[in-house]
C-alpha positions in Angstrom: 178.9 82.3 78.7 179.3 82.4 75.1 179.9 86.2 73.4 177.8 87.3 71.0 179.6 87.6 67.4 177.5 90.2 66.5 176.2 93.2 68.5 174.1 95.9 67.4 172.2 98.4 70.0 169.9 100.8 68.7 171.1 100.9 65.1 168.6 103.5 63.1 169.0 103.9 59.0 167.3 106.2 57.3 167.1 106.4 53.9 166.5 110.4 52.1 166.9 112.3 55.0 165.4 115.3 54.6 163.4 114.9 51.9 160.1 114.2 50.2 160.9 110.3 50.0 162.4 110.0 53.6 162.1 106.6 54.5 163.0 104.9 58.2 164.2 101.6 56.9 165.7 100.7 60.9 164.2 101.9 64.2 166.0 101.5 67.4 167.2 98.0 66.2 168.9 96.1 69.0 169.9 92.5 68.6 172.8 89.8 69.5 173.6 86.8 67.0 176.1 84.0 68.1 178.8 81.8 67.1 177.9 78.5 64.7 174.1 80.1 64.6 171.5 80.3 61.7 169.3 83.3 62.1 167.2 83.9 59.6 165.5 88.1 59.2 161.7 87.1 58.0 159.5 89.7 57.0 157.4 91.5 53.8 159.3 93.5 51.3 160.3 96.3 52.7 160.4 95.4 56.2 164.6 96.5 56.8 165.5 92.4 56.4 168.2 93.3 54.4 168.9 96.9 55.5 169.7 95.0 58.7 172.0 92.7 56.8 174.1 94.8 55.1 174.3 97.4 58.1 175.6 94.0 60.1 178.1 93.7 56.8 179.3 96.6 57.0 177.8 97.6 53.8 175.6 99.8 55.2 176.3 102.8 57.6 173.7 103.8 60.6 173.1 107.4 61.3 173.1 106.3 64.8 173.8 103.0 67.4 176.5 100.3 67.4 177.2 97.6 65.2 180.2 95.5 66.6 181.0 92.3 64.8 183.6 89.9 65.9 185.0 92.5 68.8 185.4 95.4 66.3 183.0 98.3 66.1 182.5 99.1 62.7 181.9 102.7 63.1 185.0 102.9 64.4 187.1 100.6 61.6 189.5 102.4 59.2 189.0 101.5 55.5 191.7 99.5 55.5 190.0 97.3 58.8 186.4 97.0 56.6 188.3 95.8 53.5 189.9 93.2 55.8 186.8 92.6 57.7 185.5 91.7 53.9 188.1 90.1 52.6 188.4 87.3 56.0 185.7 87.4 58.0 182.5 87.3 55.7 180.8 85.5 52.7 178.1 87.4 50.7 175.4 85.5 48.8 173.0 87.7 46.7 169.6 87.3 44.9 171.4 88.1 41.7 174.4 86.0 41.9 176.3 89.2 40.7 178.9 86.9 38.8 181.4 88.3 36.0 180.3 87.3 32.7 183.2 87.7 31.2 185.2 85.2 33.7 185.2 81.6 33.8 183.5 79.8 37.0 186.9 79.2 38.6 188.0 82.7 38.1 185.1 84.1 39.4 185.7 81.6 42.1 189.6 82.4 42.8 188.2 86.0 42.7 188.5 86.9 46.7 191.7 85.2 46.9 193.6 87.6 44.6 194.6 90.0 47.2 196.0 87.2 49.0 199.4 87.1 48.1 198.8 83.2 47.4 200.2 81.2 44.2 198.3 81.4 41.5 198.3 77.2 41.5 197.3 77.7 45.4 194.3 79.7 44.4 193.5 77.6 41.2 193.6 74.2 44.0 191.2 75.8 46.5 188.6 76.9 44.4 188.7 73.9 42.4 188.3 72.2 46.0 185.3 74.3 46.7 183.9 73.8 43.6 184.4 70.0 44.3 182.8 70.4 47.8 179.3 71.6 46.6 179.2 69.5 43.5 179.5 72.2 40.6 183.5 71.4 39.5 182.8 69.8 35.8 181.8 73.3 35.0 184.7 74.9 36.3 185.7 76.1 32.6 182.1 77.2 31.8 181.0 80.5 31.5 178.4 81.3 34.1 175.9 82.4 31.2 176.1 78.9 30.2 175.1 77.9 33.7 171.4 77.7 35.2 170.2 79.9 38.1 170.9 77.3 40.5 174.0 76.5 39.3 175.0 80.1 39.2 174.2 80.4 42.8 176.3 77.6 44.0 179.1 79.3 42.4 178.0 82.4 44.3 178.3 80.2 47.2 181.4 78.4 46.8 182.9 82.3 46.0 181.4 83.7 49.4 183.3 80.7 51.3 186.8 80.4 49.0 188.6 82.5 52.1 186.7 80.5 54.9 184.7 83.5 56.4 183.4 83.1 60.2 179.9 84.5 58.9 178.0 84.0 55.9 175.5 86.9 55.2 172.7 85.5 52.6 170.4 87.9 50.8 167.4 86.6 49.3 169.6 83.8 47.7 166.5 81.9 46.2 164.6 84.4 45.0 165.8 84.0 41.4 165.0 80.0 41.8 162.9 77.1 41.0 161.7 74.7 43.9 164.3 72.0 43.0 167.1 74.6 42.9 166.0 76.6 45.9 165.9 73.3 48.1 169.3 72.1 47.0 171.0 76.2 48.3 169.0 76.1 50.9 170.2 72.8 51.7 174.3 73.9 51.0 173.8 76.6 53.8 172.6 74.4 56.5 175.2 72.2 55.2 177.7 75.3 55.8 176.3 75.6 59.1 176.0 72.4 60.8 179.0 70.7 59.4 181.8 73.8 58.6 180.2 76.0 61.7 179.8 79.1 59.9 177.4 81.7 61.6 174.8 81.9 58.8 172.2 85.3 58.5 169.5 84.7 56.2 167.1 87.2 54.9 163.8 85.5 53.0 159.8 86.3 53.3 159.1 83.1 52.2 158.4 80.9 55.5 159.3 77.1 54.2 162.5 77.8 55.5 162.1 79.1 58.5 162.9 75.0 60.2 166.3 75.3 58.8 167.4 78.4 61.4 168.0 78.2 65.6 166.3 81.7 65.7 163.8 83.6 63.6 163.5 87.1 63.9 160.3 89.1 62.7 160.8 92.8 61.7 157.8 95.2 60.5 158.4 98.6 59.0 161.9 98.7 59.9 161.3 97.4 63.6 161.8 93.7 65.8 158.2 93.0 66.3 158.8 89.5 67.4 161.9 86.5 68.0 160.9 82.7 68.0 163.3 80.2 68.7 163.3 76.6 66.3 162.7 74.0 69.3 163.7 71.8 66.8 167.5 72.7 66.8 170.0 72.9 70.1 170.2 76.1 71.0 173.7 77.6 70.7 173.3 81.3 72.9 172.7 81.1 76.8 169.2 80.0 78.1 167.1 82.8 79.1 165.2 82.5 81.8 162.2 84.0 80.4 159.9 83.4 83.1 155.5 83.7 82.2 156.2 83.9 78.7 154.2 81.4 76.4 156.6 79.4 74.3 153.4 77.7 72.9 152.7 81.2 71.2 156.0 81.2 69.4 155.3 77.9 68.4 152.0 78.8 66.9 153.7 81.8 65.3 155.4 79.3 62.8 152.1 78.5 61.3 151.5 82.7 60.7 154.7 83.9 60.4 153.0 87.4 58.4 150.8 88.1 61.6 152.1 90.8 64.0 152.2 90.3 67.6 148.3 91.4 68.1 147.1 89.0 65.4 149.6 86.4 66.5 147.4 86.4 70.5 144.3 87.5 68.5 144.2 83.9 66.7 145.9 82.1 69.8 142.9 83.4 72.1 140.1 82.9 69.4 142.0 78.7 68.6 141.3 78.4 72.2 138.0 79.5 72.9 136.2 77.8 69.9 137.4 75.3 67.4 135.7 77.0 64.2 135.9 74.9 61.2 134.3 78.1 58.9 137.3 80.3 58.5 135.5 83.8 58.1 133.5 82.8 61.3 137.0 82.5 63.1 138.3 85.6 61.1 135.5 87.5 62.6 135.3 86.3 66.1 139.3 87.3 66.0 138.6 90.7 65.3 136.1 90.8 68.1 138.7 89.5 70.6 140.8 91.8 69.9 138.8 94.5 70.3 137.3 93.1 74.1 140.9 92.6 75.0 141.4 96.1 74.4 138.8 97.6 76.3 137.0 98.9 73.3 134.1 97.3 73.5 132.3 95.3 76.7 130.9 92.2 77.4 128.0 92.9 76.3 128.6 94.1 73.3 130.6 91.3 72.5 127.9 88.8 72.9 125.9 91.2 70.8 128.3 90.8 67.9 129.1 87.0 68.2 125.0 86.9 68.4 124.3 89.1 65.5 124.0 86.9 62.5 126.7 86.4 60.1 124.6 88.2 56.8 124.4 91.2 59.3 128.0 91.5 60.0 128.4 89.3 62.9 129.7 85.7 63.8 126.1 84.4 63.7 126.1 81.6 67.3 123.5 81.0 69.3 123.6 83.7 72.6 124.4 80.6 75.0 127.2 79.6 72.9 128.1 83.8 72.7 128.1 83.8 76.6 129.8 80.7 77.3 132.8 82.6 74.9 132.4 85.4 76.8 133.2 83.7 79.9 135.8 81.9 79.1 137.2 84.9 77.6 136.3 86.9 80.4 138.0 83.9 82.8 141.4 84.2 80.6 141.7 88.2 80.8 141.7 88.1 84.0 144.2 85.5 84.6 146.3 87.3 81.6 146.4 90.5 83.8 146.9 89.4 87.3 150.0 87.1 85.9 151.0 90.7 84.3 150.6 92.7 86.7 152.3 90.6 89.7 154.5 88.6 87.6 156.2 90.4 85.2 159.7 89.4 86.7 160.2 85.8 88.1 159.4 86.9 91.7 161.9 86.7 94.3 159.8 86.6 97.4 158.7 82.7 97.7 155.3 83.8 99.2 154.3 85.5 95.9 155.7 82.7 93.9 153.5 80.0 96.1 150.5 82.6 95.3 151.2 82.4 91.2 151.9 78.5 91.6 148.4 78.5 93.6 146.3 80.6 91.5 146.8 78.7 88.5 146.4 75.2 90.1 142.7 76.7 91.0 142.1 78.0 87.8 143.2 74.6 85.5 141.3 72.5 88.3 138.0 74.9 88.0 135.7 72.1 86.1 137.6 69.4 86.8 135.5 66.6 87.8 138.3 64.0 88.7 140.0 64.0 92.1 144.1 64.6 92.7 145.4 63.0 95.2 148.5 64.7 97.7 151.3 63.5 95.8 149.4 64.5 92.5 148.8 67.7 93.5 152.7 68.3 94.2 153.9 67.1 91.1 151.0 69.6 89.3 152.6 72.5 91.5 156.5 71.3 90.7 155.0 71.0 86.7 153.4 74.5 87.0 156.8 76.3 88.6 158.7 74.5 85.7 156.6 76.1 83.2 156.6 79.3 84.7 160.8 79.4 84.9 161.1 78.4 81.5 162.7 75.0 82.2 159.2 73.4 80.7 157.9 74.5 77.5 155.1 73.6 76.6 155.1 70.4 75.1 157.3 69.2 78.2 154.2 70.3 80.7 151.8 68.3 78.9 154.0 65.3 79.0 154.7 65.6 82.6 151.1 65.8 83.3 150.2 63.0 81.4 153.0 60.9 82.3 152.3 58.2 85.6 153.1 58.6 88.9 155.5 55.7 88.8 157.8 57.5 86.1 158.0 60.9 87.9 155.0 62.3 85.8 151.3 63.5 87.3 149.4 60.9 86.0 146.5 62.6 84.7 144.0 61.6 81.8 146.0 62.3 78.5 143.1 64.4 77.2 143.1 66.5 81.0 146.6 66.9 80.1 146.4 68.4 77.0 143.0 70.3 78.3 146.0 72.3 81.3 148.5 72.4 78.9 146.7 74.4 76.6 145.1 76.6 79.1 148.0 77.6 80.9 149.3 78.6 77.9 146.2 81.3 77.1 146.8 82.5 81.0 150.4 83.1 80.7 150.0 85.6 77.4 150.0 89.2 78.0 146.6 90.2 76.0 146.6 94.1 77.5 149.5 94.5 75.2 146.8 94.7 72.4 147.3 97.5 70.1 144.2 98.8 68.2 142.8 97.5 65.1 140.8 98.1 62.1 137.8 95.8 62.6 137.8 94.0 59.3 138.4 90.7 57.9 139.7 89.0 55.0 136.5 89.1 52.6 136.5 92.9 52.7 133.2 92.7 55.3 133.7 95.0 58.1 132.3 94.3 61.2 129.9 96.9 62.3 130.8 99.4 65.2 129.1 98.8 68.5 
């Protein structure tokens, strides 16, 4: 098992203690990065994206929790241990370049390798060989005021990695950029981590870059609302087990990566039980899901409101097309909370297992018009306790179903297949963890109480 490079467990920063402007920029923050990883700290300005970073960097002290990097706690470090820690084992990259006018872009390069006790030709032949590396050397004898923003920050770049730091800490590091510019940085730090294995920490709220990281974690008002890990890249830390959680969720958090947790199932839910192609219908009937998944309103009134037409405040369907929502609603609650409450934990008793496996068979083949035969039926139970361990996600349980018998699969209709694959995903998301809402949408309309 791989060990975490960086450990923190319930870090908390406050900023003005005491005062009128006391702000909690971290909250019981608890999270583990690994070696050769890109985890990128997404959020809205003034979330704790880079309160986190700079607490990691030792830039930062908490007033309480433990943030160990590399072995080392740095509560405990001396100053002499922090500059070190600096000076070897990091790279910072800012928003603002924070270059020295005055210095030439190989000094300013050559800059962290002055304490080094290296020859000055030494220094002048590795920087020039950074500078080389990330295609910025003809200006070595420039001044970086004659430089453009995105060459500026490729010399912040090559400075952060002139002493060949095991992490590279990255704050905002297009913010200052064009499009052409920020692609080409952005590029040089997956570059830095997929070819020179550098653990690379990104802070950005801007979510085209979210595909270049392993991991992606969500923080709101100075708390981890959320993780989602990028299917798209090997995964470097050791699999979780993460047994009746929806992976197709985090996926679909990718698309919204500004909604919280609530929204984030809110939107799932409302995807799932009508395909609306009038976004302030789907905006409304969102809200309204919420609000039945909370309990605050009942079934009734929930037809009521999806009834009610759209110039009075509601979603405006016919009240078959309410009630046929309803049910299905209705039909996904109550799979939502029996998986919660028996399965929170993969169970260890077989029985209970069989009677998860079982339940969800029954409820995927409810409407199903089509007939499975014995062997079918075994590979759907096998597919189903893959999902539920994890060792499926959900892109892999839809394939299985809809691959033939003859090739290990289910052999099921490839619309069927991508009918269970979706719905097991809405059974296996835990909508009682609802929290409650203001019941407005987008346009400023609220939705009326009921």
């Amino acid at each position: 098992m791989r060990e975490p490079i960086i450990k923190i467990e319930n870090v908390c920063v406050t900023y003005n203690a005491g005062k009128l402007g006391e702000t909690k920029a971290l909250k019981n923050v608890s999270i583990e990065i690994f070696p050769e990883e890109y985890v990128i700290f997404f959020g809205p300005s003034g979330c704790g994206k880079s309160t986190l970073l700079y607490t990691m960097a030792g830039l930062e002290i908490p007033e309480s929790g433990v943030v160990n990097v590399i072995g080392k706690n740095l509560a405990e470090a001396s100053q002499r241990e922090l500059v070190e820690y600096h000076r070897t084992k990091l790279g910072m990259i800012f928003q603002a370049f924070y270059l020295i006018p005055s210095l030439s872009v190989l000094d300013n390069v050559v800059l962290p390798q002055m304490f080094h006790r290296k020859k000055p030709k030494e220094r002048k032949e590795r920087a020039l060989e950074v500078l080389k590396r990330f295609g910025i050397n003809q200006y070595a004898d420039h001044l970086p005021t004659e430089l453009s923003g995105g060459q500026q920050q490729r010399v912040a770049i090559c400075r952060a990695v002139m002493n060949d730091p095991d992490i590279v800490f990255a704050d905002e590091p297009v913010g200052n950029l064009d499009s052409a510019a920020s692609e080409k940085v952005m590029q040089l730090l997956y570059e830095l981590n997929t070819k020179d294995k550098k653990t690379v920490i990104l802070v950005t709220h801007d979510s085209r870059y979210l595909q270049f990281a392993h991991r992606i974690i969500y923080l709101r008002d100075g708390e981890v609302v959320r993780e989602v890990t990028n299917t798209e890249r090997k995964q470097l830390r050791e699999a979780k087990i993460r047994p009746f959680v929806a992976l197709a969720l985090e996926e679909f958090s990718r698309y919204y990566p500004h909604l919280d947790e609530g929204e984030l199932k809110a939107k799932f839910l409302s995807h799932y039980l009508l395909d609306l192609t009038e976004e302030r219908l789907q905006e409304r009937l969102e809200v309204l899901v919420r609000k039945r998944s909370a309990g605050e309103i009942t079934r009734e009134q929930f037809i009521a409101r999806v009834n009610t037409p759209f110039t009075e405040g509601g979603v405006g369907l016919y009240e078959q097309t309410a009630e046929h929502i309803a049910d299905n609603l209705d039909a996904v609650l109550e799979e939502s909370q029996f998986m919660a409450e028996h399965f929170k934990h993969f169970p260890e008793s077989y029985e209970l297992l069989q009677q998860g496996i079982s339940r969800l068979r029954n409820r995927l083949l409810s409407g199903y018009h089509g007939h499975l035969t014995d062997e079918q039926s075994e590979r759907l139970n096998q597919a189903i306790k893959a999902r539920l361990e994890g060792s499926l996600d959900h892109r892999q349980f839809k394939e299985v179903l809809d691959r033939p018998l003859k090739e290990g699969g289910v052999g099921l209709h490839y619309q069927t297949a991508q009918d269970f694959g979706r719905r097991i995903e809405v059974y296996l998301i835990d909508y009682a963890k609802y929290t409650p809402t203001v019941a407005a949408v987008s346009d400023g309309t609220k939705i009326a109480n009921v």
